[in-house]
Z-matrix of the N, CA and C atoms (Angstrom, degrees):
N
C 1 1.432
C 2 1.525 1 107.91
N 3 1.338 2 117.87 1 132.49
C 4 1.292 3 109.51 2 166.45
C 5 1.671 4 108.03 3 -130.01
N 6 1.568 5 93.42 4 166.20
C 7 1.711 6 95.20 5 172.10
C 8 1.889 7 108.36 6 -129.77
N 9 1.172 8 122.89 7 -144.62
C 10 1.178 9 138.00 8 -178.63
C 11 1.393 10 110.68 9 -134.36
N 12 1.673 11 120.86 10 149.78
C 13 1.118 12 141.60 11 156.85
C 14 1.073 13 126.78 12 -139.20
N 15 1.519 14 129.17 13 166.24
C 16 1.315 15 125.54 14 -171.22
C 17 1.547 16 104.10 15 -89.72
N 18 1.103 17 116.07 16 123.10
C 19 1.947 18 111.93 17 168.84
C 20 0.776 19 108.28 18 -55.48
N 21 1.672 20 154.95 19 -22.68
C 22 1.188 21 133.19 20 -177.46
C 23 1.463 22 106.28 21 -83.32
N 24 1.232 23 113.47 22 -44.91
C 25 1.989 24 122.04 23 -170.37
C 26 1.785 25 97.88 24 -102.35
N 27 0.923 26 126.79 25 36.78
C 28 1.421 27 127.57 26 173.39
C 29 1.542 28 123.33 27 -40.68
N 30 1.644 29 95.60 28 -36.18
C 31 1.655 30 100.50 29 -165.54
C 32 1.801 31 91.44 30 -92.35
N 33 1.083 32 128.28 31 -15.13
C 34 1.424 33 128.13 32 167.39
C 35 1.708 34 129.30 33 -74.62
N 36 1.375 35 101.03 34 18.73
C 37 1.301 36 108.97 35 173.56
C 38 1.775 37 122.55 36 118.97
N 39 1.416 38 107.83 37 -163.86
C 40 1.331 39 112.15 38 169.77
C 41 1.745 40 107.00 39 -107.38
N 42 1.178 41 114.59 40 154.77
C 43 1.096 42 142.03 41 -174.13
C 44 1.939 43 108.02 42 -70.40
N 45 1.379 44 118.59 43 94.92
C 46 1.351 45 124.06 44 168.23
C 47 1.630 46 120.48 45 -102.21
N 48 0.976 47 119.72 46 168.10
C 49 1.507 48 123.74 47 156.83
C 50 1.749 49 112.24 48 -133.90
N 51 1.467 50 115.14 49 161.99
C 52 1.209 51 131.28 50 -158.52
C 53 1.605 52 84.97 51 -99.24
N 54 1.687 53 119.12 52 147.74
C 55 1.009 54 142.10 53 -155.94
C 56 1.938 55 102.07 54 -108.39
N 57 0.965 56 123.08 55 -159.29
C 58 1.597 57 118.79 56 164.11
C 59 0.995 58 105.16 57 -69.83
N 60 1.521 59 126.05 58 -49.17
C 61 1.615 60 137.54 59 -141.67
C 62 1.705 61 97.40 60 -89.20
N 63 1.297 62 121.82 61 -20.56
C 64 1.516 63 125.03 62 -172.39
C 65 1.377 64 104.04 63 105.76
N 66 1.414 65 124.31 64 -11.98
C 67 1.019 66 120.91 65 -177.44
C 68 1.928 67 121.91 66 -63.56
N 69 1.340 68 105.44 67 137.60
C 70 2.247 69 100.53 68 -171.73
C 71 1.470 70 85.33 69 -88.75
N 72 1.683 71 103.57 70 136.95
C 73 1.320 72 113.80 71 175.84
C 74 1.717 73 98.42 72 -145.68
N 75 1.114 74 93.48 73 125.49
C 76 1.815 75 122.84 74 179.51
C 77 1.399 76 103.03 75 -86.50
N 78 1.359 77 97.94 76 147.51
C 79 1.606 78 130.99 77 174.00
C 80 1.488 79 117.03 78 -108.10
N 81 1.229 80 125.99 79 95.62
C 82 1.297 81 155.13 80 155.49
C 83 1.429 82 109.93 81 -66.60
N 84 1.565 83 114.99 82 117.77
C 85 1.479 84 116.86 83 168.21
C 86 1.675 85 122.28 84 -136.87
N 87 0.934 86 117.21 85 107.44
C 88 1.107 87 129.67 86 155.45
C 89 1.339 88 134.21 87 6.69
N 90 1.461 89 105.12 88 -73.39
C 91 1.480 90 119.75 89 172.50
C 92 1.942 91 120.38 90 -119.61
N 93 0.906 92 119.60 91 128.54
C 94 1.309 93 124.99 92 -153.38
C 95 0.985 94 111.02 93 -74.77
N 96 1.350 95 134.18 94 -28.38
C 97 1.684 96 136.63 95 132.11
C 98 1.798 97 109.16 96 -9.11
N 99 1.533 98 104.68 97 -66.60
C 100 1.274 99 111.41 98 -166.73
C 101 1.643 100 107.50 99 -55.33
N 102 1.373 101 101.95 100 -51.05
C 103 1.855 102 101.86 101 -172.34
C 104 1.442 103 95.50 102 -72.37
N 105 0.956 104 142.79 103 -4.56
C 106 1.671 105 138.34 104 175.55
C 107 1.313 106 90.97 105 -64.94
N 108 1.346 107 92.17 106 -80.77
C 109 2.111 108 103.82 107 -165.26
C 110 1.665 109 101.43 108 -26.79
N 111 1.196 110 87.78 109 -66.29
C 112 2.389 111 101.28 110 -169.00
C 113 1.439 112 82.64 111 -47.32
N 114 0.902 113 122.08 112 -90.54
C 115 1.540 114 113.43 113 -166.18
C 116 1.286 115 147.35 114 -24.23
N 117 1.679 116 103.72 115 -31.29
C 118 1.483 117 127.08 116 150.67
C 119 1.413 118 113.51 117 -80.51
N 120 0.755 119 115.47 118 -18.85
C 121 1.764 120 118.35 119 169.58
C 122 1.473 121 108.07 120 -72.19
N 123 1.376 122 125.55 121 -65.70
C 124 1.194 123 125.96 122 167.47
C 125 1.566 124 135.76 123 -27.37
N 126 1.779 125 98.80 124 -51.82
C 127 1.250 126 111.79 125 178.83
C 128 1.211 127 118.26 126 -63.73
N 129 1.990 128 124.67 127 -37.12
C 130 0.852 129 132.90 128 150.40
C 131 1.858 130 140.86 129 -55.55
N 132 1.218 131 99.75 130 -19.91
C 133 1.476 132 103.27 131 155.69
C 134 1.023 133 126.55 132 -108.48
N 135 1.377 134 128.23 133 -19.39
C 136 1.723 135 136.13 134 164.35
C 137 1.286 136 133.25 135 -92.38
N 138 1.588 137 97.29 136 4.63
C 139 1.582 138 103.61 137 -152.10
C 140 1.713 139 135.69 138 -11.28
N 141 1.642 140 77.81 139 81.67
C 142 1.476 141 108.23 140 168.06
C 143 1.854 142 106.55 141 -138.39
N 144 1.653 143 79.45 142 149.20
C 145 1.647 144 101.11 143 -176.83
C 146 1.999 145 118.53 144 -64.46
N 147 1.135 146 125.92 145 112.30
C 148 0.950 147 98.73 146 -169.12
C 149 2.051 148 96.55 147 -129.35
N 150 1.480 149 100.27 148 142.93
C 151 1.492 150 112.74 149 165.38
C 152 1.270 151 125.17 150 -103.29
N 153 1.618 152 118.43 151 147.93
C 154 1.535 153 126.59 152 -148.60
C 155 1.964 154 77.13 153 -106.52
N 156 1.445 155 124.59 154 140.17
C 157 1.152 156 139.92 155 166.48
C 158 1.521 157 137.01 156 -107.74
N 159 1.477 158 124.40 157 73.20
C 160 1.417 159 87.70 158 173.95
C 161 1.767 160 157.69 159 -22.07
N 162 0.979 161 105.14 160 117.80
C 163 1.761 162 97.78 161 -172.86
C 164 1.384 163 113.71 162 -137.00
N 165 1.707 164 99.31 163 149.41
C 166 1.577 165 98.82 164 -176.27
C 167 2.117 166 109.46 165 -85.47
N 168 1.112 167 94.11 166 147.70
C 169 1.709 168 81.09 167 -160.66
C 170 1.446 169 111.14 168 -76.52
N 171 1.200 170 122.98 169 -44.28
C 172 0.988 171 128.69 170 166.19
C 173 1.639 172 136.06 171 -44.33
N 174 1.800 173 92.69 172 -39.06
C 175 1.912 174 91.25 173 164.25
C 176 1.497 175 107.59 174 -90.79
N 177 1.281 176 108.76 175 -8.97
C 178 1.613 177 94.90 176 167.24
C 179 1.510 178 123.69 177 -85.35
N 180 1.439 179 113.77 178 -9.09
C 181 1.562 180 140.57 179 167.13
C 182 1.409 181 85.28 180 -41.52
N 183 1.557 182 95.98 181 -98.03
C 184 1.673 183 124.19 182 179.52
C 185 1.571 184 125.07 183 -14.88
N 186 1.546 185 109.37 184 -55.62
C 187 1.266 186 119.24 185 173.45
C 188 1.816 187 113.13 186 -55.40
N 189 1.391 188 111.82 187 -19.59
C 190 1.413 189 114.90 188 -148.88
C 191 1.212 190 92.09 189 -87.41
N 192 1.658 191 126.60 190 -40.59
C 193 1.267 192 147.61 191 -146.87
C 194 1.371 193 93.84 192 -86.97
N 195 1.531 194 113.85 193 -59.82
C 196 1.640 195 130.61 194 177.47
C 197 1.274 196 111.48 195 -17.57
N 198 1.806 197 101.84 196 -61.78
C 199 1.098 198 119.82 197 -153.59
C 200 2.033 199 118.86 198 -104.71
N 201 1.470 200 91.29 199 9.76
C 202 1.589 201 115.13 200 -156.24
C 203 1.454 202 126.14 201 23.12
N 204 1.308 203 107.23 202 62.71
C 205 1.299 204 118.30 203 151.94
C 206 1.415 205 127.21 204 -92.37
N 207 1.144 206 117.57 205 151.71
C 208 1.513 207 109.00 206 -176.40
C 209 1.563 208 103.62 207 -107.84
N 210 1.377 209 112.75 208 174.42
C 211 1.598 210 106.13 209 -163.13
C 212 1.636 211 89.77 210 -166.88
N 213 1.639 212 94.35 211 164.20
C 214 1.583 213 104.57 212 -150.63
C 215 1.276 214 93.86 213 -145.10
């Protein structure tokens, strides 16, 4: 499983966005291809630097819940 972070704030987490509701909802991907693409997409519409992360899914489950974010 991987997700995204910002290269500049890396050690500050993974990379979410706020939903309609205000709610932070994370991007979980599968195949690292996939968080590549989003990630170049991002940089190109946000221009910001972003790094693809390995992650274990399950403690990133946990963390999500911990911290009530929702994730996709």
């Amino acid at each position: 499983m991987y997700l995204l972070t910002l290269k500049e704030n890396k050690d500050e987490g993974a990379y979410a966005v706020q939903d309609k509701y205000g709610d932070k909802v994370l991007f979980l991907f599968e195949e690292e291809d996939d968080a590549i693409r989003y990630a170049m997409m991002l940089e190109d519409q946000e221009d910001k630097s972003m790094d693809v992360v390995e992650v274990d899914y399950e403690l990133d489950i946990k963390t999500c819940k911990i911290h009530s974010y929702k994730y996709t």
